[in-house]
C-alpha positions in Angstrom: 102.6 82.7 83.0 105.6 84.9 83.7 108.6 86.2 81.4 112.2 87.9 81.4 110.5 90.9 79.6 113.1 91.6 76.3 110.6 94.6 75.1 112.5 97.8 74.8 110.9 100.7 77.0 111.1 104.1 76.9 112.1 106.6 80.1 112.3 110.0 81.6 116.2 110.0 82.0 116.5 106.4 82.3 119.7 104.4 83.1 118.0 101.1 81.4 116.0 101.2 78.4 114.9 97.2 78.4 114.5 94.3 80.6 116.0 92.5 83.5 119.4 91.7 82.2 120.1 95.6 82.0 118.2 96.3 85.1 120.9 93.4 86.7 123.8 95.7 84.9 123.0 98.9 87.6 124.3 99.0 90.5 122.2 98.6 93.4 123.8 99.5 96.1 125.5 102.4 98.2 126.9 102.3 101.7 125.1 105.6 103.2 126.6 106.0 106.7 127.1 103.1 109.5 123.6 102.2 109.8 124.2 98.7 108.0 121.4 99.3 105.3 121.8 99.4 101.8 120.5 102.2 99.6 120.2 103.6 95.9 123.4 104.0 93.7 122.0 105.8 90.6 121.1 109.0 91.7 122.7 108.9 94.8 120.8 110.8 97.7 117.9 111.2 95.7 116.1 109.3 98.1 117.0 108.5 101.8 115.1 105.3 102.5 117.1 102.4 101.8 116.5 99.3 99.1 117.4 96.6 100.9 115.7 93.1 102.0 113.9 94.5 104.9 112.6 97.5 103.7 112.0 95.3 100.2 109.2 93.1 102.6 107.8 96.6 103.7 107.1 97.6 100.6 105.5 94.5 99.9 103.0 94.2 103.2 102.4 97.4 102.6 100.5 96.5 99.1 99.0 94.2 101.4 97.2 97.1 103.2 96.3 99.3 101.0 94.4 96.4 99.4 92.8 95.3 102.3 91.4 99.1 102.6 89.5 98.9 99.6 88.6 95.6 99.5 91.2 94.2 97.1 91.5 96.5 94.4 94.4 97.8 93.0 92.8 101.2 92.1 89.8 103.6 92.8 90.0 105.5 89.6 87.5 104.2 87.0 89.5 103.2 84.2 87.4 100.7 82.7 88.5 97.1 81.6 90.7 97.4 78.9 92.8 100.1 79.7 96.2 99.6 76.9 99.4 101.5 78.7 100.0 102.3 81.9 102.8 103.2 84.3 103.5 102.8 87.9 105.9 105.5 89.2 108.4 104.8 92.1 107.3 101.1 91.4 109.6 99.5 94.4 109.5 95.7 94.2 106.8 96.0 91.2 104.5 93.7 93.2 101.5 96.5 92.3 102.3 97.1 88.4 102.8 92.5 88.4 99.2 92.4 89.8 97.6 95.0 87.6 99.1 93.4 84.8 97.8 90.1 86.0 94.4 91.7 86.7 94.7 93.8 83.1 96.0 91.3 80.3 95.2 94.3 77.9 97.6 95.9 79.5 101.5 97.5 78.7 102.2 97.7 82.3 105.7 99.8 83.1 107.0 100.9 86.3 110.0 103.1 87.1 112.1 103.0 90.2 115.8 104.4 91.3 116.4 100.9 92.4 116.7 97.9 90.2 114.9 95.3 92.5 112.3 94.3 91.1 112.1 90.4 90.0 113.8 88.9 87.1 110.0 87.3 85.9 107.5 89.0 85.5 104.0 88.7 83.6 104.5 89.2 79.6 102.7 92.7 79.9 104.9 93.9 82.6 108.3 95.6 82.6 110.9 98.0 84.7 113.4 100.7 83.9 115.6 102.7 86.0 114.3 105.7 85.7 114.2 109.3 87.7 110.2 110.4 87.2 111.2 114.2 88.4 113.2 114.3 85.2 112.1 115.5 81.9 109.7 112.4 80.4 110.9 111.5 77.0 108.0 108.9 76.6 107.1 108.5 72.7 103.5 107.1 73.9 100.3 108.3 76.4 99.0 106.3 78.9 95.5 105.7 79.8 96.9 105.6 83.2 99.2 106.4 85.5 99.7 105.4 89.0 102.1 107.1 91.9 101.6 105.4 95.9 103.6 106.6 98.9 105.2 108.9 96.8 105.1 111.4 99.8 109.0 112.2 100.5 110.1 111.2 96.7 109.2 114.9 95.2 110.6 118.0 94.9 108.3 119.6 92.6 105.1 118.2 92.4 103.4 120.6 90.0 106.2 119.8 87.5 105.6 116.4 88.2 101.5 116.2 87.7 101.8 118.9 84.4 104.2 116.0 83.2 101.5 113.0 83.9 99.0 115.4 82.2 100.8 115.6 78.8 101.5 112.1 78.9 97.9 110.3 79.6 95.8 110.4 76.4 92.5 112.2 76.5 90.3 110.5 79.1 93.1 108.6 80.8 93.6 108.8 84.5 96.1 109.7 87.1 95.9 108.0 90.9 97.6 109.0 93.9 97.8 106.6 96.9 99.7 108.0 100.1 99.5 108.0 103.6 99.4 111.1 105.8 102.2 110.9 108.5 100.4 113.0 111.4 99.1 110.8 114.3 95.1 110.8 115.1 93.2 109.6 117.8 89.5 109.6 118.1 90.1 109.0 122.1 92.4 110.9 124.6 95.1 107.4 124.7 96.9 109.2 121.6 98.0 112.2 123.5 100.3 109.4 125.9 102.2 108.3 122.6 104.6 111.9 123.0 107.8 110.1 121.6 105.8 108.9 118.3 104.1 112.0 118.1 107.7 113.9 118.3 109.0 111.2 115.9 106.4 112.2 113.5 107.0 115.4 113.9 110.4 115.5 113.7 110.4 113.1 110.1 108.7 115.5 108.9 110.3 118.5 108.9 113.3 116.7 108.0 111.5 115.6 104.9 110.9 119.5 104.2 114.1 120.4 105.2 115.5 118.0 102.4 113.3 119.4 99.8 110.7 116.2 99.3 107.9 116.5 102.5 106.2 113.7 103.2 103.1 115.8 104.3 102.3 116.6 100.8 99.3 114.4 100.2 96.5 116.9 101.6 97.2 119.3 98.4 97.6 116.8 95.6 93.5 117.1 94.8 94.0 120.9 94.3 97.3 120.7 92.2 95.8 118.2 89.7 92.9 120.4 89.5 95.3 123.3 88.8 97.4 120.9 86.1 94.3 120.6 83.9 92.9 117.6 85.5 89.0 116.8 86.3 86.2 115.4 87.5 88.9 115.0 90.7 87.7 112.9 93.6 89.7 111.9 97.2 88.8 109.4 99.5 90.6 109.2 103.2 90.8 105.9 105.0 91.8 105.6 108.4 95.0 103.0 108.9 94.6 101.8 112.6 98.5 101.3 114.3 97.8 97.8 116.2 95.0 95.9 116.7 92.9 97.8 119.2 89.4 98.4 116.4 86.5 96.6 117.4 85.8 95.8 113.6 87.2 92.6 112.5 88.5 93.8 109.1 90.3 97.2 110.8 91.4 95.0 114.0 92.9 93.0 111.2 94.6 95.9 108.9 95.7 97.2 112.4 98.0 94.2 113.2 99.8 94.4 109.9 100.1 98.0 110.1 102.0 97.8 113.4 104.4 95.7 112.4 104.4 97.6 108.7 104.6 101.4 111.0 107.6 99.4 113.3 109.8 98.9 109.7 108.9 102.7 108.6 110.5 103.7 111.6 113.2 101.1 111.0 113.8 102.5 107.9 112.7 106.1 107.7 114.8 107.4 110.6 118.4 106.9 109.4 118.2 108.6 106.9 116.3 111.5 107.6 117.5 112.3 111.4 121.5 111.1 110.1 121.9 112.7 106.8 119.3 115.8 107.3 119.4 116.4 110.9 122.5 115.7 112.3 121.8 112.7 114.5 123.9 110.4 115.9 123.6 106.2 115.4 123.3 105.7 118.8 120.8 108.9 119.5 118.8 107.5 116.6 118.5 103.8 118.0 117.6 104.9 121.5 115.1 107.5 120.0 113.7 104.1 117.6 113.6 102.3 121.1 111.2 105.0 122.6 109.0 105.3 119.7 108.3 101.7 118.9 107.6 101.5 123.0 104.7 104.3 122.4 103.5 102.0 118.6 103.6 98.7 120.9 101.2 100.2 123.7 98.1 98.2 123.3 96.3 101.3 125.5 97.3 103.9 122.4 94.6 103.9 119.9 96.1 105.8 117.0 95.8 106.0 113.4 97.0 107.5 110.0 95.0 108.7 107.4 95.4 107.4 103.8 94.7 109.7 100.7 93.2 107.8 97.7 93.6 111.2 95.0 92.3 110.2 91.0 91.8 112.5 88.3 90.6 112.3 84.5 92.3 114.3 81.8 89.3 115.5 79.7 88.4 114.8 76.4 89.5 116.4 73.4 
């Protein structure tokens, strides 16, 4: 059973305080460039991937994945079955804080995103705000949990960011971190031929740094909740195959979804970053997106990404 949520919320520095209606009010879009895709309005520039349709389905097949690497679940972080209030940071469509709340009827399920788009129905123990989670959090309430994926390339400030989830979990409650790793591997010598989609990554990365939010970030996240008061702090690494080259059924599977996901990164990833941050040109950009996706496509390039799984408990009082 689903519902046009009417329960007020509270925010960081949220624009919307309540349900769909007001989430409809904010404007969702913002021409960024000539690239023909459509971006955040509030907070303009905050973040330089855009909102749109396409990138809308990545978001979603992406969910896909990172359920498929752990064999459905939503979470690695053992919060138990009743957990009461929980919030999903840089939310995106909402299709993970829907499910959880679908999996968690216990649950006050909220997420926060820039970008209004998330649906107008949604399970009665699930809503969204526009919200900006770097801000200061004016939430009245703890959570028992809090949840943040590919968040890599979204923060400035991450140790302002996990001292702020720390305050606002009650004692016990847990923090997870899902996020992929951008650097290419290869357990053969075919990834060393990819040298335009290892440049690519390369290259989206130090834009990323250069804007002030990297994208390499996840590697340090177990150390910095450690460091924000957090224990009993456990990572896990899966490997994310880019095409269906694995032997193993369930990886040769994940791998043909993560091609196509990888190929609508790139799609949306690049124009921001190169444009805005680098300097590119459109047409530089496009014929650089043409060489990359020719190295992704190679069925004779085994490559892979590495996905960090990072949880945390806040201890007991």
């Amino acid at each position: 059973m689903c519902h046009q949520s009417q329960e007020p919320v509270e925010g960081a520095q949220s624009l919307t305080a309540q349900a769909e209606p007001q989430l409809a009010d904010h404007p969702v879009e913002v021409d960024v460039g000539s690239n023909g895709r459509r971006y955040h309005a509030f907070r303009e520039g905050a973040y330089l991937v855009p909102n749109d349709d396409e990138e809308q389905d990545r978001m979603d097949l992406a969910h896909h994945i990172y359920r498929l690497l752990i064999g459905g679940k939503l979470h690695l972080a053992p919060i138990g079955q009743n957990p009461q209030r929980v919030l999903d940071l840089g939310t995106g469509t909402g299709i993970w804080a829907m499910d959880f709340a679908d999996e968690y009827p216990s649950a006050d399920v909220r997420g926060t995103d820039l970008s209004p788009i998330q649906p107008k129905w949604t399970p009665p123990n699930c809503s969204f705000e526009v919200d900006d989670f770097e801000e200061d959090w004016l939430y009245r309430r703890p959570f028992d949990f809090i949840h943040g994926r590919e968040l890599g390339g979204c923060i400035s400030d991450d140790k302002k960011l996990f001292k702020q989830a720390f305050e606002h979990l009650n004692p016990g409650g847990y923090i997870e971190l899902q996020a992929a790793y951008p650097p290419l591997k290869s357990d053969d010598d075919t990834g060393d031929k990819a040298t335009d989609f290892h440049e690519w990554v390369n290259t989206i990365c130090d834009a990323s740094t250069r804007f002030g939010k990297p994208l390499t970030c996840a590697p340090g996240w177990k150390a910095k909740l450690e460091e924000a008061g957090f224990i009993d702090v456990q990572q896990e690494i899966r490997k994310v195959p880019m095409g269906p080259w694995p032997k193993d059924p369930k990886l040769k599977e994940i791998g043909k979804f993560q091609a196509f996901q990888e190929a609508q990164v790139i799609d949306s990833y690049t124009p921001g970053l190169f444009g805005r941050v680098l300097g590119w040109s459109e047409l530089e950009i496009q014929v650089f997106i043409a060489k990359v996706k020719r190295d992704l496509n190679d069925p004779k390039i085994h490559l892979y990404q590495q996905l960090y799984f990072i949880w945390g408990r806040k201890p007991e009082v």
